[in-house]
N, C-alpha and C positions, 0 to 999 in steps of 0.2 A: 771392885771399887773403881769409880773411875776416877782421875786424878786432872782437874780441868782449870787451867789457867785462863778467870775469867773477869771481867768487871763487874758483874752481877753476884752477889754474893748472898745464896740465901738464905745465911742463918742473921745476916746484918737484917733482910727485908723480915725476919721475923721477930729481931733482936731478943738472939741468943746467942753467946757464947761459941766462936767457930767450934767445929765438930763436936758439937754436943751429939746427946742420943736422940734415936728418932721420938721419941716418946717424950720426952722436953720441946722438942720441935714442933709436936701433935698437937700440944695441950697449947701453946704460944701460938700455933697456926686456927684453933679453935676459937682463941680469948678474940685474934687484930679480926676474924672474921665475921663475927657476929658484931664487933663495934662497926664495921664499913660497908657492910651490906648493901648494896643499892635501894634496895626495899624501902629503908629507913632515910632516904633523903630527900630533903624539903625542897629544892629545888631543882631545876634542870642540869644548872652546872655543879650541886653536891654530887647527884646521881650519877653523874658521868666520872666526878674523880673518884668516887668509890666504888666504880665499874673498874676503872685504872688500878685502884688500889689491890680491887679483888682477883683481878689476872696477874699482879705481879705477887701475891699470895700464892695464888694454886701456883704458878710455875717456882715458886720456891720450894713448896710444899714436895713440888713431882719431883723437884730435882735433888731434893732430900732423899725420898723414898728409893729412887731411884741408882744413889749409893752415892750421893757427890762428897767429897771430901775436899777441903781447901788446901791447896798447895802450903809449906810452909818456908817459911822467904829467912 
């Protein structure tokens, strides 16, 4: 597990519950994904912040999977 004191908090950008389970994560990472899709945007500047939107998904997502745990303060 890695234990990483960070400003970026990915269960906030998925809004769930710090250290939830990855499977809570999953299903929340699945729900914000399909609503922001770039696909789905009417304009130039929708597209671009749900391009925004969607990098800051997966990299919550990876750093879920990848064992992050939140420091507790």
């Amino acid at each position: 597990m890695t234990m990483i004191k960070s400003a970026f908090n990915p269960y906030k950008v998925l809004g769930v519950p710090d250290n939830s389970p990855k499977d809570v994560c999953k299903v929340a990472y699945k729900r914000l994904i399909r609503k922001c899709h770039p696909d789905f945007g009417r304009t130039e500047e929708d597209i671009k912040r749900r391009e925004e939107q969607t990098k800051m998904l997966n990299e919550a997502i990876s750093m879920i999977e990848k064992g992050y745990k939140t420091i507790e303060r």
